[in-house]
N, CA, C and O atoms as a GROMACS GRO file, in nm:
protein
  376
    1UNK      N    1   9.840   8.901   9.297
    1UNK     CA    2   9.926   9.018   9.277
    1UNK      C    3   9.925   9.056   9.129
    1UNK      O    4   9.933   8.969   9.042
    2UNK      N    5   9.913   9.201   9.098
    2UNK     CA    6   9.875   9.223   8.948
    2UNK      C    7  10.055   9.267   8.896
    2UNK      O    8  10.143   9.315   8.967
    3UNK      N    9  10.059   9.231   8.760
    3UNK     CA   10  10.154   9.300   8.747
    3UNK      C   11  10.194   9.428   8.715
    3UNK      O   12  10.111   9.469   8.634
    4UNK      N   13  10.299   9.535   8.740
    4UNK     CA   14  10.341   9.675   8.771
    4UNK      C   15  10.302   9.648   8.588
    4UNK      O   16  10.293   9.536   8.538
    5UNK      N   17  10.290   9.741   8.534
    5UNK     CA   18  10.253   9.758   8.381
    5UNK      C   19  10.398   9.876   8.359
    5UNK      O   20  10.500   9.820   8.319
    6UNK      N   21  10.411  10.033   8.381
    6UNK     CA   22  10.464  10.123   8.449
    6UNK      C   23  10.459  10.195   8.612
    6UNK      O   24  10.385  10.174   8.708
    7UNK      N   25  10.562  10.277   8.593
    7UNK     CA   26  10.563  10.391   8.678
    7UNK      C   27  10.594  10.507   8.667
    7UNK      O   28  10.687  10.532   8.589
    8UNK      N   29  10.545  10.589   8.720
    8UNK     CA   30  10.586  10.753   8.699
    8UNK      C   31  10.580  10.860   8.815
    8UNK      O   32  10.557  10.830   8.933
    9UNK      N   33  10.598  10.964   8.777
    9UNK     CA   34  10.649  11.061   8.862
    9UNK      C   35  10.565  11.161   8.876
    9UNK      O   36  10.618  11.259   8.823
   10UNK      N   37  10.458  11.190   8.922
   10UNK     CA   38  10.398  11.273   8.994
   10UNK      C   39  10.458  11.414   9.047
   10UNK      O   40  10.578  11.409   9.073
   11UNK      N   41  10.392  11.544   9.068
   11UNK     CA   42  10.415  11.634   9.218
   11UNK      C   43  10.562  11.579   9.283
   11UNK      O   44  10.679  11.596   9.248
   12UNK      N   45  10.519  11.527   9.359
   12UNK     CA   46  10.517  11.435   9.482
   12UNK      C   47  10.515  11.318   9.481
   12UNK      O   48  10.572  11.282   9.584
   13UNK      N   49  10.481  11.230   9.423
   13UNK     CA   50  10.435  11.104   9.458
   13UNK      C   51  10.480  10.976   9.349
   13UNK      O   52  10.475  10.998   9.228
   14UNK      N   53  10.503  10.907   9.375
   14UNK     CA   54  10.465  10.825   9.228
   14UNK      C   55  10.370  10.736   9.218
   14UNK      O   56  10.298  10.710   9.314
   15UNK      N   57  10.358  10.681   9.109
   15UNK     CA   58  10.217  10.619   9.052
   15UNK      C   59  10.231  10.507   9.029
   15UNK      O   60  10.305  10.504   8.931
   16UNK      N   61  10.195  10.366   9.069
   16UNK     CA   62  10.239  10.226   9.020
   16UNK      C   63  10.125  10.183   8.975
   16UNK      O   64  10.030  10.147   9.046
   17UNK      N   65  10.129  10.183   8.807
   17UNK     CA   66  10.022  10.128   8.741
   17UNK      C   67  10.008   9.982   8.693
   17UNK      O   68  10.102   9.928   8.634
   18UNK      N   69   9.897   9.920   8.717
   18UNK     CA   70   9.894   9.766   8.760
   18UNK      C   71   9.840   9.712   8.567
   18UNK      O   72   9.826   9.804   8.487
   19UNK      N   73   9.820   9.594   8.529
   19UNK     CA   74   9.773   9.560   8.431
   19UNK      C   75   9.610   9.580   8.427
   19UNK      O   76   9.559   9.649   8.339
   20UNK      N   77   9.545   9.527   8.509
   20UNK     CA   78   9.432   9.580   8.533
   20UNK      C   79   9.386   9.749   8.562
   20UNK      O   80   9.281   9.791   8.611
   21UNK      N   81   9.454   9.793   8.533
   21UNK     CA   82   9.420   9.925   8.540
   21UNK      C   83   9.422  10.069   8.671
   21UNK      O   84   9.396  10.189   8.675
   22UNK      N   85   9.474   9.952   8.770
   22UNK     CA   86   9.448  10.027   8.945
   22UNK      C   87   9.561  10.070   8.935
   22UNK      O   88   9.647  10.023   8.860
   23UNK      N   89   9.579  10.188   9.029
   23UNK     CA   90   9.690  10.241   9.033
   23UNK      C   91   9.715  10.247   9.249
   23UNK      O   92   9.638  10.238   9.345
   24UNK      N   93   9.874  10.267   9.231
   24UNK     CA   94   9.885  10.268   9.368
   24UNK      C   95  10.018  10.424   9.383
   24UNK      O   96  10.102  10.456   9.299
   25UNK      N   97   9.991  10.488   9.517
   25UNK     CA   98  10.036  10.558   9.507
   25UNK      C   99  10.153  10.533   9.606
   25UNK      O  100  10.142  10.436   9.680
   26UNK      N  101  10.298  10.634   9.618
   26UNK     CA  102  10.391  10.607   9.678
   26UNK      C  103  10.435  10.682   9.715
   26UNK      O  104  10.414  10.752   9.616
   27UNK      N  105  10.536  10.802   9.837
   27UNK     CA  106  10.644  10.892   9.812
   27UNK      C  107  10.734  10.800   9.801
   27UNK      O  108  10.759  10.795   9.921
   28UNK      N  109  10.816  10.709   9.747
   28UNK     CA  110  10.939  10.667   9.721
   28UNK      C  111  10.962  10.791   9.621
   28UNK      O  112  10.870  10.871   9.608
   29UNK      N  113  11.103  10.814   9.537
   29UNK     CA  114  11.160  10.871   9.438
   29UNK      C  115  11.194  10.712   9.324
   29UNK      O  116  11.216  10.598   9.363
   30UNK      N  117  11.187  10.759   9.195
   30UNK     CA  118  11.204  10.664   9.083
   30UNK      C  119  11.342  10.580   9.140
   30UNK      O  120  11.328  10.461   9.169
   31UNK      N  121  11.431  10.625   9.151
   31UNK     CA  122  11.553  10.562   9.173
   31UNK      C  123  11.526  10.433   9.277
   31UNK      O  124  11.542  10.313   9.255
   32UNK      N  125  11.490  10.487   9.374
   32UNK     CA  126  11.460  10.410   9.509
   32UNK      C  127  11.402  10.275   9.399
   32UNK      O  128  11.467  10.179   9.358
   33UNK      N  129  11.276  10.305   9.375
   33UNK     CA  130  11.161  10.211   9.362
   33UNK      C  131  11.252  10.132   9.261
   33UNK      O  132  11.251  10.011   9.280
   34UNK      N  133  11.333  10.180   9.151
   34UNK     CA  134  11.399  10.090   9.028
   34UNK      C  135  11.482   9.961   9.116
   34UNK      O  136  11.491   9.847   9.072
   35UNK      N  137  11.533  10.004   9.238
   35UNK     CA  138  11.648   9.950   9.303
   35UNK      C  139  11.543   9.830   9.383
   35UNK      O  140  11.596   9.726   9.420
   36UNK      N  141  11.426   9.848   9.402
   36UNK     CA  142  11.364   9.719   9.481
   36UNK      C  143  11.285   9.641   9.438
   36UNK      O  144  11.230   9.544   9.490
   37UNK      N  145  11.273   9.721   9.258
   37UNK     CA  146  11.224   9.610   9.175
   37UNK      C  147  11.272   9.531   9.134
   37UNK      O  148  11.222   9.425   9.098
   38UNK      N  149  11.446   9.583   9.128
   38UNK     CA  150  11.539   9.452   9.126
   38UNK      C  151  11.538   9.377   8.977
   38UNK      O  152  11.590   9.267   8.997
   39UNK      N  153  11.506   9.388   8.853
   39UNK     CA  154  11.458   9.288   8.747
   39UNK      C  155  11.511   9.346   8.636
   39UNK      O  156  11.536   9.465   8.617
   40UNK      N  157  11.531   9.234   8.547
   40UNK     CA  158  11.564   9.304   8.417
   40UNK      C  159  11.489   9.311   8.310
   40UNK      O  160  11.522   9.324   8.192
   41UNK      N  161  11.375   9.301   8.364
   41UNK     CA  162  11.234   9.335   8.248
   41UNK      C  163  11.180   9.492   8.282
   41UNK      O  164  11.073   9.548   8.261
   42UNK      N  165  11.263   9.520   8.323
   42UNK     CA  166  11.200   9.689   8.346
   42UNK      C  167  11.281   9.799   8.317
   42UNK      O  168  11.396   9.759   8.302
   43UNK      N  169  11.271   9.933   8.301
   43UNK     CA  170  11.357  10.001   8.207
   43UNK      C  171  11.348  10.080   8.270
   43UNK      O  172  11.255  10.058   8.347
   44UNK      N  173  11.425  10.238   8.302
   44UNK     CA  174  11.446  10.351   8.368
   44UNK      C  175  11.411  10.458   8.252
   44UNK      O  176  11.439  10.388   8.154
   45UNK      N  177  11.384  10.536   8.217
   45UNK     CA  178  11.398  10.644   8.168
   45UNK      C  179  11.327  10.771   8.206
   45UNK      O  180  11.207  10.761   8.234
   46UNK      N  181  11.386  10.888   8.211
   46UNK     CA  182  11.344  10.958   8.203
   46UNK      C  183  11.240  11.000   8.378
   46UNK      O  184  11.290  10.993   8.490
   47UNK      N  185  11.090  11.044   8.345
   47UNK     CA  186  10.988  10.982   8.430
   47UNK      C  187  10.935  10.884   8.482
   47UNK      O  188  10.868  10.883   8.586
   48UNK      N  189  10.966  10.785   8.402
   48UNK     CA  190  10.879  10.638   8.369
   48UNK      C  191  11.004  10.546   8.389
   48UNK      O  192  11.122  10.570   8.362
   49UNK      N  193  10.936  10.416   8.450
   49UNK     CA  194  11.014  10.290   8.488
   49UNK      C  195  10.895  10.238   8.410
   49UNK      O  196  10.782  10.283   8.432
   50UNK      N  197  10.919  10.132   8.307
   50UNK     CA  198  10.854  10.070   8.199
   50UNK      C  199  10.922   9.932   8.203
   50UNK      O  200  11.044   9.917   8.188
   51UNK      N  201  10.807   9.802   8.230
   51UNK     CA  202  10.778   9.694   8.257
   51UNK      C  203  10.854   9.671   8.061
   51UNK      O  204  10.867   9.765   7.982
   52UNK      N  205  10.876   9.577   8.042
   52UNK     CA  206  10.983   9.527   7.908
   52UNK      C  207  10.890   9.448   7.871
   52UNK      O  208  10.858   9.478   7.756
   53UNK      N  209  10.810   9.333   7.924
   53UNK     CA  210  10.698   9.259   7.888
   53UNK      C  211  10.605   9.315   7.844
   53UNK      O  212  10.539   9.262   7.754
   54UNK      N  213  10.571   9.446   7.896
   54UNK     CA  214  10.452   9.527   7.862
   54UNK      C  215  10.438   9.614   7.743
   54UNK      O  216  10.337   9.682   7.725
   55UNK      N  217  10.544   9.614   7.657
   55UNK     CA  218  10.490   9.705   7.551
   55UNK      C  219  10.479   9.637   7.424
   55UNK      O  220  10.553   9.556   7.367
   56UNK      N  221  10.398   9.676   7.402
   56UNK     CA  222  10.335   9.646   7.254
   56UNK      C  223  10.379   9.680   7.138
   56UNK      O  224  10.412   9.603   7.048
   57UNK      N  225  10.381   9.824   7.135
   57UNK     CA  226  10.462   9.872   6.985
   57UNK      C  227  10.550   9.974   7.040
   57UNK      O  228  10.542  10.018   7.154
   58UNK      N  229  10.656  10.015   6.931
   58UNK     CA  230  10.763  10.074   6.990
   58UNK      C  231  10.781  10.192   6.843
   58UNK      O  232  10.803  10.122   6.744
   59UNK      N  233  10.778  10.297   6.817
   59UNK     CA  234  10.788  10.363   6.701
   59UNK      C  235  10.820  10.526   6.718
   59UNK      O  236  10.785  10.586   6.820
   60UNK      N  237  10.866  10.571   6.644
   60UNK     CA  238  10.870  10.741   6.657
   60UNK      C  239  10.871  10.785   6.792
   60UNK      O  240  10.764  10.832   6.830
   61UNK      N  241  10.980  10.781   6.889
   61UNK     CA  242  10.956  10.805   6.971
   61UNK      C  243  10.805  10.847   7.129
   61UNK      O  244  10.774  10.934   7.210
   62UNK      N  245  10.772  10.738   7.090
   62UNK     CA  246  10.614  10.684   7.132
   62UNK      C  247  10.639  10.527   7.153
   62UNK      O  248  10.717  10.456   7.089
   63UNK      N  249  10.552  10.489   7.258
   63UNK     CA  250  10.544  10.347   7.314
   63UNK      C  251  10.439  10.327   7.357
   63UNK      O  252  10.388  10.381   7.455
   64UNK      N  253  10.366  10.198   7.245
   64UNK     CA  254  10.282  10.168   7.331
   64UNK      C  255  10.247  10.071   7.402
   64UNK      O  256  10.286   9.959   7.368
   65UNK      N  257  10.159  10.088   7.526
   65UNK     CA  258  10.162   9.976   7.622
   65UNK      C  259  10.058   9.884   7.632
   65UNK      O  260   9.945   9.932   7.617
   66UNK      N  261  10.069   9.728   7.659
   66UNK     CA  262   9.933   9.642   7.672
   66UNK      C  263   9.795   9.690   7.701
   66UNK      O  264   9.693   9.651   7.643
   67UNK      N  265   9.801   9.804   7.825
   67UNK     CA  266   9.692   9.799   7.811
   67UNK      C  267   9.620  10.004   7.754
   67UNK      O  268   9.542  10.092   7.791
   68UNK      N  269   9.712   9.976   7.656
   68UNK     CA  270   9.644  10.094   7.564
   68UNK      C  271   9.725  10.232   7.581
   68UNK      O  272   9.692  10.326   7.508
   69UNK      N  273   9.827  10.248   7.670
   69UNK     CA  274   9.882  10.362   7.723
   69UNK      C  275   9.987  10.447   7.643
   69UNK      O  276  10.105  10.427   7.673
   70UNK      N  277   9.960  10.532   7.551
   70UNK     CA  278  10.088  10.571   7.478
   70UNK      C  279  10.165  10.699   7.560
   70UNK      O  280  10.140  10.812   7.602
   71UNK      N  281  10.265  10.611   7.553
   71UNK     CA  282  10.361  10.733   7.632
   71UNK      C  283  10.471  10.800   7.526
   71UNK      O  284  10.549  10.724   7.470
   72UNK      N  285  10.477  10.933   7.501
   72UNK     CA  286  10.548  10.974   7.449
   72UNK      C  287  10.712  11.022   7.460
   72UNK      O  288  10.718  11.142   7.483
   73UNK      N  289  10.791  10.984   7.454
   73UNK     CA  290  10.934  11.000   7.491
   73UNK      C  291  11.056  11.098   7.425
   73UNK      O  292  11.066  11.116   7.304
   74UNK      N  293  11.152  11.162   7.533
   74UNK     CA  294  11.229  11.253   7.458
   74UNK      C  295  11.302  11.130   7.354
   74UNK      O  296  11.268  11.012   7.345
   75UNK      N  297  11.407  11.200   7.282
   75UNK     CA  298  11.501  11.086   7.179
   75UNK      C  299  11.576  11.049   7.235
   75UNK      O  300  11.628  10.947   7.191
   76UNK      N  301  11.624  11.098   7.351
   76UNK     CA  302  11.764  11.021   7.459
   76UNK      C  303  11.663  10.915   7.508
   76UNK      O  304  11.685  10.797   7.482
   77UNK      N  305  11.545  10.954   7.585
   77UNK     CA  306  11.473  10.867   7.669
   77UNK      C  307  11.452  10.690   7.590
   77UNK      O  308  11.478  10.577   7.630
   78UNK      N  309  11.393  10.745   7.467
   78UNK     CA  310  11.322  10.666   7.345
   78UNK      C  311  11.468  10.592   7.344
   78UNK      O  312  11.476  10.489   7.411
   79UNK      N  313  11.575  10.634   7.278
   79UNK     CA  314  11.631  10.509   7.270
   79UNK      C  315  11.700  10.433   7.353
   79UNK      O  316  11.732  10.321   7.315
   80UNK      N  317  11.740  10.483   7.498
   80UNK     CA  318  11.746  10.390   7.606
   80UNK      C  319  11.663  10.289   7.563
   80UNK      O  320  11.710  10.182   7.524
   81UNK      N  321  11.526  10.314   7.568
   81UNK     CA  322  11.369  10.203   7.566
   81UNK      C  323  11.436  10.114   7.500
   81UNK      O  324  11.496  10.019   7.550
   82UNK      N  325  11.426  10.142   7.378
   82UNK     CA  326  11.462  10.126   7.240
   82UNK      C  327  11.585   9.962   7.264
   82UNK      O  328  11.573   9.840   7.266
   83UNK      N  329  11.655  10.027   7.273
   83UNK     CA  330  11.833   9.937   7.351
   83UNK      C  331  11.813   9.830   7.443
   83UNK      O  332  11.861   9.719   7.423
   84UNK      N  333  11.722   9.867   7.574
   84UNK     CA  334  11.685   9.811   7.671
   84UNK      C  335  11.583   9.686   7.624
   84UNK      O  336  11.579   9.575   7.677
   85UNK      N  337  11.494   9.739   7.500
   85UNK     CA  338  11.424   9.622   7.492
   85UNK      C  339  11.490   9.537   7.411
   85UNK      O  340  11.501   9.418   7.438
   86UNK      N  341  11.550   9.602   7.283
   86UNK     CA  342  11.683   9.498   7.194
   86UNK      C  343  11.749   9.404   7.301
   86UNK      O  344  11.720   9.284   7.308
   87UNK      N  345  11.846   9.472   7.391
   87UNK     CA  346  11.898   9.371   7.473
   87UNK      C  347  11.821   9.253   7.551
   87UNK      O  348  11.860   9.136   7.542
   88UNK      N  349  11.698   9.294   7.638
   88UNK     CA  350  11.653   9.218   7.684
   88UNK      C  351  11.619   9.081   7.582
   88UNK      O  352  11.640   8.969   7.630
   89UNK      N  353  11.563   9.093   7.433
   89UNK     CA  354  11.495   8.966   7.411
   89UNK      C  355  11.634   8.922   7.347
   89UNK      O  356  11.645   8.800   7.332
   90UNK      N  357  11.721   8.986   7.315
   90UNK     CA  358  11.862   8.935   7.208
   90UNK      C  359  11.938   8.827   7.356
   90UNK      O  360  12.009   8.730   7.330
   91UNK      N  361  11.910   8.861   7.475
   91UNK     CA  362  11.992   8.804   7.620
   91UNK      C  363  11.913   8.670   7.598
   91UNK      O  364  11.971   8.563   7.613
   92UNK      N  365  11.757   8.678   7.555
   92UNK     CA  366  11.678   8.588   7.621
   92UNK      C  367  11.688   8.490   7.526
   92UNK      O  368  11.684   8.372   7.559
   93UNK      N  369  11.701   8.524   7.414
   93UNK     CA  370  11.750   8.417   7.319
   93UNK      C  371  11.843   8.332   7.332
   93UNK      O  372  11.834   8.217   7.287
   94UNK      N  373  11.946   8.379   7.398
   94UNK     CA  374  12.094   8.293   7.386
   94UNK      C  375  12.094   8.244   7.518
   94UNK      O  376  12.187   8.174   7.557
   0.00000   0.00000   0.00000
């Protein structure tokens, strides 16, 4: 099983992008899919449900991801990210 890297929002559809690079397609809606991933390594914003393990650099409202993906973000979106990833490793510490 590869791991979800992101997800996003399509038309129609959404997109579950794997570490290896495959993508899988879905009609779920973002909400749905956040609720059966169940985890707290993953983040909501915006379009994109973003894996917390997976990003690499975090700057100017831009993120980038392991395997090369820069996603660009509004400033509400960005600092959810932003918060979400502070909390996650500041939790994992203690």
């Amino acid at each position: 099983m590869n791991n979800i890297v992101y997800v996003y929002r399509t038309f129609f559809k959404s997109v579950y992008v794997y570490q290896d690079g495959s993508e899988t397609h879905s009609r779920e809606s973002l909400p749905a899919i956040f609720k059966t991933l169940n985890s707290k390594t993953f983040v909501k914003s915006g379009r994109y449900i973003i894996n917390i393990e997976c990003i690499h650099k975090v700057r100017k409202k831009e993120i980038t991801l392991n395997n090369g993906v820069l996603l660009k973000l509004s400033k509400k979106n960005f600092d959810t990210v932003r918060w979400a990833v502070h909390r996650y490793y500041h939790d994992r510490l203690h």
